[in-house]
PAZAMAR-941960 format. One record per residue (C-alpha): x, y, z. Coordinates in steps of 0.2 Angstrom, whole numbers, padded with zeros to 4 digits, always signed. Layout:
! PAZAMAR-941960
XYZ...
END
This chain:
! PAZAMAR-941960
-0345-0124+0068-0356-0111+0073-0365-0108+0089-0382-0115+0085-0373-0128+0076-0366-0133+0091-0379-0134+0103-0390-0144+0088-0374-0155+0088-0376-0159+0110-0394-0163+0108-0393-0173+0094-0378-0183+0103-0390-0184+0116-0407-0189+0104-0395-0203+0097-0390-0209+0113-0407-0212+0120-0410-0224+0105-0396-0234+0110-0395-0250+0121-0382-0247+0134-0372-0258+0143-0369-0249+0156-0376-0231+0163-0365-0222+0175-0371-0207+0185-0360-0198+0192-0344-0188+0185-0335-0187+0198-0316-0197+0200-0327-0212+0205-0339-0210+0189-0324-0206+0179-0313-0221+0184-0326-0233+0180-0330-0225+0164-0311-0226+0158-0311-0245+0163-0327-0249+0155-0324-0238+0139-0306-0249+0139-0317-0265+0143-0328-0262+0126-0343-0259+0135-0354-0248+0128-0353-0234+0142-0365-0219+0145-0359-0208+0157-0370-0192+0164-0365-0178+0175-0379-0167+0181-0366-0151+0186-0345-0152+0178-0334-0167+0178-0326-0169+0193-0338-0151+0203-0342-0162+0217-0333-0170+0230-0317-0174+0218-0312-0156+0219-0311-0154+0236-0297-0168+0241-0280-0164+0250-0272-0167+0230-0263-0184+0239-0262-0201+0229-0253-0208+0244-0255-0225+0254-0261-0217+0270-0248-0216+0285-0262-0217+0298-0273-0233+0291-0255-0242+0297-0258-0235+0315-0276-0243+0312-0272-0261+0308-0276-0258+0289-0263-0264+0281-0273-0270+0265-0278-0253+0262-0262-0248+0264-0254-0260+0252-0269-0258+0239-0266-0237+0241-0246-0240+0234-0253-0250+0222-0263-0241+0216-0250-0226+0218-0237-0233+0208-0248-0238+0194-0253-0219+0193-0234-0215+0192-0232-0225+0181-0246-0223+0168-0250-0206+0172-0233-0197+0176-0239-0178+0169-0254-0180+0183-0247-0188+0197-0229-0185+0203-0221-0190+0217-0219-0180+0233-0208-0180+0245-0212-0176+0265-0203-0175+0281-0212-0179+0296-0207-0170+0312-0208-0176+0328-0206-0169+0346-0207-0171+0364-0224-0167+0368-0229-0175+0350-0241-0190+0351-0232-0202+0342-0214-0206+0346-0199-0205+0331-0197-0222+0334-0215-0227+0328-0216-0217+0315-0198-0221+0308-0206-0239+0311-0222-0235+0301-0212-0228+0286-0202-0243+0285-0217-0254+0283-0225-0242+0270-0209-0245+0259-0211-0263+0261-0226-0262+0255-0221-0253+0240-0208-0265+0238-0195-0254+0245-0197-0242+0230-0195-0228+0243-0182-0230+0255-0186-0218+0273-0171-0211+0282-0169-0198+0298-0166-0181+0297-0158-0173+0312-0159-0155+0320-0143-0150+0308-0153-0155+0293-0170-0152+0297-0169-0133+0290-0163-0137+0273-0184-0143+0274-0190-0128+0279-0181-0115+0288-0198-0108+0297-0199-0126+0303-0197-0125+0325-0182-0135+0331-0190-0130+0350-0190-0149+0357-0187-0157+0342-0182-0174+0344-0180-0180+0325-0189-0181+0308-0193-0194+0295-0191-0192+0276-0202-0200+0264-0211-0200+0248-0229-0201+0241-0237-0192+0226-0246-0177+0224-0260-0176+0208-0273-0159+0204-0288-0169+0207-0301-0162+0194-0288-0163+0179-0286-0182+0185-0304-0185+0184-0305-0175+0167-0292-0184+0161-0300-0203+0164-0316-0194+0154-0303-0191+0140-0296-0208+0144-0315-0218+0140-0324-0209+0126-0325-0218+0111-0338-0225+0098-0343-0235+0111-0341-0221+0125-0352-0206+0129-0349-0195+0143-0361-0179+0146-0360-0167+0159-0376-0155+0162-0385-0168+0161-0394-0174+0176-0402-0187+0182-0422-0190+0184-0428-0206+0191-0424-0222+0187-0435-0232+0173-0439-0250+0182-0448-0266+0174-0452-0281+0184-0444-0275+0199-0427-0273+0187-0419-0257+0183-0418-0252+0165-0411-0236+0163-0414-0220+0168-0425-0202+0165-0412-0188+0162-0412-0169+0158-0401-0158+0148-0398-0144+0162-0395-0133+0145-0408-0136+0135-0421-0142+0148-0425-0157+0137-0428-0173+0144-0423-0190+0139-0424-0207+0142-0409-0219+0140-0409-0238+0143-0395-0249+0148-0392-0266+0155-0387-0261+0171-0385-0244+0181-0371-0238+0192-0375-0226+0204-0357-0216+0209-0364-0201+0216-0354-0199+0233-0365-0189+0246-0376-0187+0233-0383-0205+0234-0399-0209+0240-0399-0229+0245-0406-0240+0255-0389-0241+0267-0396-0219+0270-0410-0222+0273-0405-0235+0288-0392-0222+0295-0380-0232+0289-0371-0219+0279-0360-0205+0290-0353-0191+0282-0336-0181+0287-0333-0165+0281-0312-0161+0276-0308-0144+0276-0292-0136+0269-0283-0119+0267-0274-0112+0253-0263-0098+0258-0253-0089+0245-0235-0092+0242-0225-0101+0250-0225-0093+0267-0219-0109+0276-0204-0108+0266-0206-0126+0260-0194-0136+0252-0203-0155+0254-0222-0157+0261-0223-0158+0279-0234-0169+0288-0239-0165+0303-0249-0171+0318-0259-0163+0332-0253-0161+0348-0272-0162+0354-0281-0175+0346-0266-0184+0336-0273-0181+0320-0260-0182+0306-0262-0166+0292-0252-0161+0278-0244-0145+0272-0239-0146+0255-0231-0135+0241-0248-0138+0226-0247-0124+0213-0235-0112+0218-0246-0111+0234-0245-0119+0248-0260-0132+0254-0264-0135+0271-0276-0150+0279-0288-0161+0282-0301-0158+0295-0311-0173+0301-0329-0165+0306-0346-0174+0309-0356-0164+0295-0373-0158+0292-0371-0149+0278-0378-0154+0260-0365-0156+0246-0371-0142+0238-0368-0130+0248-0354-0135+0260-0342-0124+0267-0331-0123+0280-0335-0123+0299-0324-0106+0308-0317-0119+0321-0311-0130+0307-0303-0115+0301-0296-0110+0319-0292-0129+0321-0279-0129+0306-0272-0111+0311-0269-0117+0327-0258-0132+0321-0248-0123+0309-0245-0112+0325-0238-0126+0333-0226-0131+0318-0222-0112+0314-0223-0101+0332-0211-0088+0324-0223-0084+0309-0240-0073+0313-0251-0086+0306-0267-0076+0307-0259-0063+0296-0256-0074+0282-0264-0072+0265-0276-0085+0263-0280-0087+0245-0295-0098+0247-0300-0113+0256-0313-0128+0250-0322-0143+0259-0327-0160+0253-0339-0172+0259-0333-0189+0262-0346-0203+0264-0342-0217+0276-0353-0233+0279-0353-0232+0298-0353-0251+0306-0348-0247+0324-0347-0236+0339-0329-0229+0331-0326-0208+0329-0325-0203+0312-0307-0203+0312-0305-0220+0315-0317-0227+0301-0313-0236+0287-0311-0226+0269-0314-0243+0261-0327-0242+0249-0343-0250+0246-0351-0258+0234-0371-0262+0235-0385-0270+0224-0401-0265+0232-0410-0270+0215-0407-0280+0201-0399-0270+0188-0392-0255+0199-0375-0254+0208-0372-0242+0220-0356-0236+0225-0348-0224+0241-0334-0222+0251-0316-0226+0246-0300-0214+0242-0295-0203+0228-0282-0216+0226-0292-0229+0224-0302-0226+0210-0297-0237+0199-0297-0251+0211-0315-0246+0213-0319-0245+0195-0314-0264+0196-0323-0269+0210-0340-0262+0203-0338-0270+0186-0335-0286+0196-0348-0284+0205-0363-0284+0189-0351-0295+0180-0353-0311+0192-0369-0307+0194-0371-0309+0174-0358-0322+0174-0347-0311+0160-0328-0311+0158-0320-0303+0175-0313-0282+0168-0293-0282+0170-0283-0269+0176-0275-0259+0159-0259-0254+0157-0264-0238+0147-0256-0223+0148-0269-0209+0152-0274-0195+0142-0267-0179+0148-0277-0163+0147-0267-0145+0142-0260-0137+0158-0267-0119+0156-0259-0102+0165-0269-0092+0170-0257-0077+0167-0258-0081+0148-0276-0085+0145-0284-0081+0130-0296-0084+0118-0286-0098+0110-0284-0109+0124-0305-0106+0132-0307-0113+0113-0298-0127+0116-0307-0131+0131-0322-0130+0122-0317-0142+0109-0310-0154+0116-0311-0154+0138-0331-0153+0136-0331-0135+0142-0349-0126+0141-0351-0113+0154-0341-0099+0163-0338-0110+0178-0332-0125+0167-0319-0113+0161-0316-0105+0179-0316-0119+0191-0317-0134+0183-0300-0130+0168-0290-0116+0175-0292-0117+0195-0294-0098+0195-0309-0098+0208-0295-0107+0221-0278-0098+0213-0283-0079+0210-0285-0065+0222-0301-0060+0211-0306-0077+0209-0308-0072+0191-0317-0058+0193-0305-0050+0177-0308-0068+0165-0327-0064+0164-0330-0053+0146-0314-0063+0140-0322-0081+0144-0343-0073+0139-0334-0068+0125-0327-0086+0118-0343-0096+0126-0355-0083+0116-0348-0087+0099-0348-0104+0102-0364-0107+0113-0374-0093+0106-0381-0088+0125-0389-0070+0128-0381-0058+0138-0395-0064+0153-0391-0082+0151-0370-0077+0153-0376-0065+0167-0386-0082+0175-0369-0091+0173-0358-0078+0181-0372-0078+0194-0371-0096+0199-0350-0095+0198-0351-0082+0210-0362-0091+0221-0351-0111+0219-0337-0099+0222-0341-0093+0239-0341-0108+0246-0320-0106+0243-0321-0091+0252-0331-0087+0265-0333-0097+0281-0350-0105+0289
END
């Protein structure tokens, strides 16, 4: 197909969708956006998805990589969201095993740490009776604690836990529940952004949208619209204050300088907040910060003292290693929402999520756990369902779709072509964040893919040399927020 033949092809998908009656609209293409689109798409309902930026650009991006049940909800008396998280976790493992794979962890404990070996070796117990006793936790003593980590201090060390969760690549999971959905009766669109709603009689009918590659405008109709734009969201429970926001910060330091050999969780001997240090791409992850934000979601980044913060803890764990001489490859931030109920610290709030009608025919959802999503994609097909007094969406055992693993070591035109035809792949940073991870994994942050990946979006796309320029010029810019500090 050539390059105009391609573009005519997108707007004509997106003329013929706007004649259609949808059943549902979904706005947002993040994991949230993504899960309910797979369900619905598997439902039969006739799905319309749009994402104004990438699948999965947003908050999705930025997690700790953890499908895991959540050590510290136990510690808060949330055993249901426990018990629903390994759930959840072991569907994942089940019916997707090339995306989410399980992980093993040792938690090491000390004298001055806050919690004693007792409670945590207590807390892990619970978690694999939750799962059913599908992972059984065991000590680790001083004589084995190395075979972990040899960088690992045995200074005051009082004993260790092993146990296991999973680890996932966040944006290939929510690129692989868009894969999952479309269909005849499935569309998903990214670059395509919301307006304004279109409301009759006080009910919602659809939406105004616009093709952020064309600049066309469209209108598209539907039963009912779900709202799953994370921090993004403008609602009612906003406008209130009801709505809180945490910003989680993480490091990505090259290698494996920890010399790991099973994640590592890890608490602070300060304010007893449990982070993770895990092995994720031949790099090694380190996080989460849990910080009151201001920031908007466009343009977050993280705070120096959440950086200082995390330093400081791996100092803790690692007192022989000069911690502020490691190479840090890159380092990201997300945006939690939170629906803030109490006087609690941000910590200690729930990451339950929430699901709103503040008109008829629009659903809004927020909050919950990269876990979670397909429990959420339930719970908001529930939620316009009894209100419409259909059949009740079920859970299906369906193996996902798995996208192609790319290296970046290997790259060429080949493969960008492949993500073009068939991972919806449009512009440089498509290729560069949202496929191949190279603004996190390279020194250059991609700096050396640039004539390759102009060169394989030219032919296909037929963009001017300015309008590639404009695309390297907005990569540039998303990917300074994965390496420079606020």
């Amino acid at each position: 197909m050539s390059s105009q033949s391609k573009m005519q092809a997108r707007t004509k998908l997106l003329q013929d969708a706007s004649s259609r009656e949808w059943d549902i609209i979904i706005i947002g293409g993040g994991i949230t956006g993504a899960g309910i689109f797979r369900q619905a798409s598997q439902d039969g309902l006739k799905t319309l998805l749009i994402e104004k930026n990438d699948f999965g650009s947003g908050t999705s991006w930025c997690s700790s990589k953890l499908i895991h049940g959540g050590l510290r909800y136990l510690e808060q008396g949330k055993i249901h969201l426990v018990f629903e998280s390994i759930s959840e976790r072991q569907y994942l493992l089940q019916f997707a095993p090339a995306l989410v794979k399980p992980l093993t962890f040792i938690f090491p404990v000390y004298k001055k740490s806050k919690r004693p070996l007792w409670l945590i070796y207590l807390g892990t117990w619970v978690y694999a009776a939750l799962s059913c006793f599908k992972n059984i936790p065991k000590k680790i003593t001083s004589d084995d604690i190395q075979n972990y980590s040899s960088k690992l201090t045995t200074t005051d060390f009082t004993g260790a836990v092993f146990y296991s969760d999973a680890v996932t690549t966040d944006t290939t999971l929510t690129l692989s529940c868009i894969l999952s959905g479309q269909s005849d009766h499935a569309l998903a669109v990214n670059h395509c952004a919301w307006l304004s709603h279109i409301e009759e009689s006080d009910f919602i009918r659809g939406i105004k949208a616009q093709d952020q590659l064309t600049q066309q405008q469209y209108t598209f109709n539907a039963k009912w619209v779900i709202n799953a734009t994370g921090p993004w969201t403008d609602d009612p429970y906003k406008e209130i204050g009801k709505l809180t926001y945490s910003q989680g910060s993480h490091l990505l330091f090259k290698g494996n300088p920890f010399d790991l050999h099973s994640a590592i969780t890890m608490s602070s001997n300060d304010d007893g907040r449990i982070l993770f240090c895990i092995p994720w791409k031949g790099h090694t992850l380190v996080g989460t910060t849990d910080t009151p934000s201001q920031q908007g979601p466009d343009s977050l980044k993280i705070l120096e003292k959440e950086k200082q913060y995390l330093l400081d803890i791996l100092a803790q764990y690692f007192p022989t290693i000069d911690i502020h001489s490691l190479p840090i490859l890159s380092h990201f931030s997300g945006l939690r929402t939170l629906v803030r109920n109490s006087d609690k610290k941000l910590s200690q709030l729930s990451r339950e999520h929430i699901v709103n009608v503040p008109k008829k025919g629009l659903v809004e959802v927020y909050g919950g756990k990269l876990t979670c999503f397909s429990k959420i994609a339930l719970d908001v097909l529930h939620k316009f369902q009894a209100l419409d007094n259909s059949p009740r969406s079920q859970k299906h055992e369906i193996p996902f779709v798995t996208p192609k693993e790319y290296k970046l070591e290997t790259l060429d035109q080949a493969q960008i072509q492949h993500m073009i035809d068939y991972e919806y792949a449009m512009t440089v940073s498509d290729i560069l964040m949202g496929r191949t991870l190279a603004h996190l994994l390279l020194e250059d942050h991609g700096k050396n893919l640039y004539p390759l990946v102009c060169e394989v979006l030219q032919n296909n796309f037929g963009y001017s040399n300015e309008e590639l320029e404009d695309q390297i010029y907005t990569y540039q810019k998303l990917s300074q927020q994965f390496t420079k500090t606020e």
